[in-house]
N, C-alpha and C positions, 0 to 999 in steps of 0.2 A: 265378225263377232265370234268369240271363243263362246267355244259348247258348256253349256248348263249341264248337260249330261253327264260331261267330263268334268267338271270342275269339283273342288272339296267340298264338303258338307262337314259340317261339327255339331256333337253333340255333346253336350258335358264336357271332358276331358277327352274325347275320342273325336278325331279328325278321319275323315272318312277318304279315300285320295281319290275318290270322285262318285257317284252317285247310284251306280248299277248294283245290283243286290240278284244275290243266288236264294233265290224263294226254293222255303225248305222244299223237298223230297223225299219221299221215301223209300228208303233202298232194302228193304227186309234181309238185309246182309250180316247183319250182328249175329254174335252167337252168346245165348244167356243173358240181352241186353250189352254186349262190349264190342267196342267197334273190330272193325278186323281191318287186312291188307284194302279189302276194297272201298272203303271210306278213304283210307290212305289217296288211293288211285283217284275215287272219283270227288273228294274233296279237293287235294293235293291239286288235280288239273287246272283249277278256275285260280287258286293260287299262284299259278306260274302263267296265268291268263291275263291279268290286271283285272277282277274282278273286283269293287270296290271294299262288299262286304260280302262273307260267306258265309250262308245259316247252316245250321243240321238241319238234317230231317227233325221230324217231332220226338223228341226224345224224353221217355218216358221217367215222371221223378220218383213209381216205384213200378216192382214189376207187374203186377199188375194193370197197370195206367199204360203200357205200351199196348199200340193198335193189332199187334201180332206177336205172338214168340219169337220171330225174326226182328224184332225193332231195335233200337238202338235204344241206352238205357242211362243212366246217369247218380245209380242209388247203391251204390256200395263199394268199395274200395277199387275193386275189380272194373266196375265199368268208369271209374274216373281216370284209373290209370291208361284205361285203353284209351279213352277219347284222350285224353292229355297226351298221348303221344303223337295224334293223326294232328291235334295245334301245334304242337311244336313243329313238325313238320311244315304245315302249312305256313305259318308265319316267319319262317326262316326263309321261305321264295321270295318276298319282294314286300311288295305297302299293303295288299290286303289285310284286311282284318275279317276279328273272325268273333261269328256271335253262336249263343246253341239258342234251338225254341225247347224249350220246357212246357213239355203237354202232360195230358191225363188224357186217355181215352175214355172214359166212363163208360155207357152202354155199349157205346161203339168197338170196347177191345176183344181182345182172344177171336178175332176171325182170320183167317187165312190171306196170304198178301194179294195185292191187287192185280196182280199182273195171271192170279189163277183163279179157278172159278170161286169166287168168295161165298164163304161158307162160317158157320162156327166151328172152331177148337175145343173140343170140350175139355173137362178136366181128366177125364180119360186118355188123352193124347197129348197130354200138357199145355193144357190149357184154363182155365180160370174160370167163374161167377164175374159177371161186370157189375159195375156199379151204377147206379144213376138217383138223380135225385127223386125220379117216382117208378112206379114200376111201368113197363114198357115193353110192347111186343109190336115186333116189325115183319117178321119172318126170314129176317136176315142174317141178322144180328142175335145170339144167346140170348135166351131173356136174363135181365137185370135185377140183383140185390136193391133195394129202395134202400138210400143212407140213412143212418140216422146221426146226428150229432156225435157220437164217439165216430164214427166213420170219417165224416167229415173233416174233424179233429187231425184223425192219422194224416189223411190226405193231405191237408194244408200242412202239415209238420214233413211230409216226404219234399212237396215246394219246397219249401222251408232248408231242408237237406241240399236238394240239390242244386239251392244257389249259392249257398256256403260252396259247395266242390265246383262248382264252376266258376267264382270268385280265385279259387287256390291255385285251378290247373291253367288259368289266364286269360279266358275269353272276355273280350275285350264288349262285349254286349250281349243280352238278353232277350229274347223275345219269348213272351208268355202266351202260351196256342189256347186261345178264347175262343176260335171260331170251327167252324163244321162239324159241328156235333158232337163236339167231343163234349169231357165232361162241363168246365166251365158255362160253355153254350148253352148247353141240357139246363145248367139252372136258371140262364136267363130267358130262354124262349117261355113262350106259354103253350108251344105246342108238346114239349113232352114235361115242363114241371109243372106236376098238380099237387103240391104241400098245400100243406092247412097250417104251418107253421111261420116263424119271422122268415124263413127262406124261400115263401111263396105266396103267389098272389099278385101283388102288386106289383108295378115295374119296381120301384124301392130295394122292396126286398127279393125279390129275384136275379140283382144286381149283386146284393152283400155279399155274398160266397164269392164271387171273384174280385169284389173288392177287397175284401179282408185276405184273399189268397197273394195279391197283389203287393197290398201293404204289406203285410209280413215277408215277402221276399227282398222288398226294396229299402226296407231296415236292413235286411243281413249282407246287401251288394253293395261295391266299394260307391262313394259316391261320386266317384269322378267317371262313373262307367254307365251308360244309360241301360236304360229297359225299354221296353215299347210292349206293344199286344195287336198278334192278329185276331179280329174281330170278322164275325161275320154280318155284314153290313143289314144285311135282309134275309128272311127266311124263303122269299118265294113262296109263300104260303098264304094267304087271307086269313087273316087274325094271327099269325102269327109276329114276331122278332119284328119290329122296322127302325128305316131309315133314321127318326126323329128319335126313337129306342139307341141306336148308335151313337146319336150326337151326343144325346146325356149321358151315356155309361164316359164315351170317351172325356168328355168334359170330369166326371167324378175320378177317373183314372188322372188326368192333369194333374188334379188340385194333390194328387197322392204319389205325383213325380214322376209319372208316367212321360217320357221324351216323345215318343209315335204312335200311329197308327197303324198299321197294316190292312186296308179295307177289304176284304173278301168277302164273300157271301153264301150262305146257304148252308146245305146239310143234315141239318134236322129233321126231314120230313122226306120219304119217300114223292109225296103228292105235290113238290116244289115243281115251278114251270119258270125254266131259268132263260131269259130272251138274251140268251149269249151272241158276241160277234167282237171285234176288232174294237179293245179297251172299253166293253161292256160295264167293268167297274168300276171305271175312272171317275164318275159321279159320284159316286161314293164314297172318294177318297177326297173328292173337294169340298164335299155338303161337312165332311167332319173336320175335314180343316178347319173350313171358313166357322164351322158353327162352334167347334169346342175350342178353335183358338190353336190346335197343335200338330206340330209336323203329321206330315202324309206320309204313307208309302203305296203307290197305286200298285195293281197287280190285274194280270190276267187279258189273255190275248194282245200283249204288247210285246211286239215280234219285228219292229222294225228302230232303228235308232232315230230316222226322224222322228218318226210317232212319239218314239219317247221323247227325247228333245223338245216337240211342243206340247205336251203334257205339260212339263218343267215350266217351261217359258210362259206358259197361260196360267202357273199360276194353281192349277188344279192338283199337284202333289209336291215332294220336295225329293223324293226318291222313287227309283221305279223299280220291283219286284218282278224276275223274270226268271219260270221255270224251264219249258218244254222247250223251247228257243236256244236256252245253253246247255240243254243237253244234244242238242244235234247238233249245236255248234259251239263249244267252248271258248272257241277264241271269237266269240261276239264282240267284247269290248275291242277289238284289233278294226274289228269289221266300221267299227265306230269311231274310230281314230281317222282309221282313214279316208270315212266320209264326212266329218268335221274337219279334216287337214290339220289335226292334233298330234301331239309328239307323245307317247307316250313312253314309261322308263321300263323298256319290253325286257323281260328277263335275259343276261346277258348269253347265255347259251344260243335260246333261241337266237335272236340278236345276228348270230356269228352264221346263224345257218341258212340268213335270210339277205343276201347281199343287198337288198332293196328296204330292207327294213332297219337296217344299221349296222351291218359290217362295216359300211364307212362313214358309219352316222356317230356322233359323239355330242357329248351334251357340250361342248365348248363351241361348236361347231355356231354359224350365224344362223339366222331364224329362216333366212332365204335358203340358207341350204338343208334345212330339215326338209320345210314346204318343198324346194325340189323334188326331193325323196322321198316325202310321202306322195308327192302326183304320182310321182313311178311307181309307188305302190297299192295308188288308190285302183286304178281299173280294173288292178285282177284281183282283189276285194272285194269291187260293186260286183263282179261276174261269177263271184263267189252267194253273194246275198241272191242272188238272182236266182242260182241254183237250189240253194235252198228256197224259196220263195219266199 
């Protein structure tokens, strides 16, 4: 039986040449919001990996809305042209495609990158006032601006912007960052929005703000090119964000052309108790399926190719979302060919440096003699997965 895993998926006008997906990152390597060589580098690699699709990091639609002064940015000439050149790059390597997430940090921005002690940036060190939709102290986090309507305005107009320039410079899909606290999240949880306005309160209205942020960008994106939204599925919290809270936002995203899901969870709330372990999320990705009717994309702690495979096969996502796993190992999808006994179309450099892998392998060649070729190739593959555990 040929692998689900590997096989195409379609969205709209965008064929996918098979199922594995590079769950955004953040790489605090921009400068001023504009990508630099190292996006090149560590985008570029999963490019010449056979990775299905390739997200950015959460890239901010103004500058303020990025999670750090190192984030990557997408709101002015300058930051379009930079990212427009790490896609062209990248989509000149082979069948990948390539999408950006468009986020707003809201309370959560101007802190320092994660890999150092996190702290706030203040405006003294270039740094910023966050946003949020109520006021908000974490002792983390800067405290936060409360929006008000002109605010809000700007903010859905910088969306607004940045899907126009991501439409121009080529990206072949969208994913819109609704989930971990950022700002979207903020207005749908009830643990940090306390309006007394139409933006608060009720689930309803605590929904509107990224539904209206939503629609407005999926009027300005070409229509043959999907969007989707990573969502955070639950807050971890009692009383806060849930499960059935997902299925209805996702279902209201549907009916407003919304292609996927992304199910993730949590964020909002320091006091969250997350019962994490091997595809802890994957429930989450099926309850919104099954319940709003629309593709999945599961994520988190799914580090092995079978696992993913019967995710697929049962039915419980339609793509699978994988961070920490291709960055120690980029050429994951290779690892996965060759324990499905899959032919995949390896970039022809590699290809030549890999006698086992198609030096003498050609696409004209018979089906028997790939499978030979991949056996040769599969053992020191698995003894590869193995080392990485």
């Amino acid at each position: 039986m040929s692998s689900k895993l590997l096989s195409s998926y379609t969205m709209r006008g965008l064929t996918l040449p098979n199922r594995v997906v590079l769950s955004p990152m953040c790489q605090y390597a921009a400068e001023d919001g504009k990508a630099t060589d190292w996006h090149m580098m560590h985008l570029g690699q999963y490019a010449c990996s056979n990775v299905g699709l390739i997200i950015t990091e959460a890239t901010g639609v103004e500058p303020e809305g990025r999670i750090s002064p190192w984030c990557l940015g997408l709101y002015n000439d300058e930051t379009e042209e930079a990212l427009a050149r790490v896609i062209k790059f990248c989509k000149a390597q082979g069948d990948s495609k390539f999408g950006v997430q468009l986020a707003h940090a809201g309370r959560k921005s101007s802190v320092t990158p994660s890999f150092m002690i996190r702290e706030a940036v203040t405006p003294e060190k270039g740094g910023w006032i966050p946003r949020s939709p109520s006021y908000y102290e974490d002792g983390v986090h800067p405290n936060p601006k409360a929006m008000d309507e002109t605010d809000m305005g700007g903010v859905k107009a910088a969306w607004v912007d940045a899907t126009k320039r991501a439409a121009r410079i080529g990206v072949d899909l969208i994913e819109m960052h609704f989930a971990h606290g950022y700002l979207v999240n903020e207005f749908m949880s009830p643990l940090i929005n306390k309006r007394e306005d139409r933006y608060g309160g009720s689930r309803e209205n605590r929904m509107r703000y990224g539904l209206e942020i939503f629609e407005a960008c999926r009027a300005v994106f070409p229509a043959d090119r999907p969007i989707g939204a990573r969502i955070s599925a639950i807050d971890w919290v009692e009383g806060g964000w849930s499960l059935d809270d997902s299925v209805a936002f996702s279902a209201e995203l549907k009916r407003r052309g919304c292609d996927y899901i992304c199910a993730s969870s949590g964020g909002n709330s320091l006091a969250q108790k997350i019962t994490a372990g091997p595809g802890y999320q994957v429930p989450f990705a099926e309850a919104v399926r099954n319940g709003a009717d629309i593709a999945a994309m599961a994520v988190g702690q799914i580090t092995d190719p079978q696992q993913a495979e019967d995710i697929l096969q049962a039915g419980q996502a339609d793509m699978i979302a994988i961070a920490r796993r291709l960055l120690a190992n980029p050429r994951w999808v290779w690892m996965a060919a060759a324990h499905f006994q899959e032919f995949l179309k390896y970039p022809p450099r590699y290809r030549v440096c890999h006698p086992k892998m198609g030096a003498a392998l050609n696409f004209t060649d018979t089906k028997e003699k790939k499978q030979q070729l991949l056996f040769m190739f599969q053992s020191e593959q698995e003894a590869s997965v193995k080392a990485w555990g």
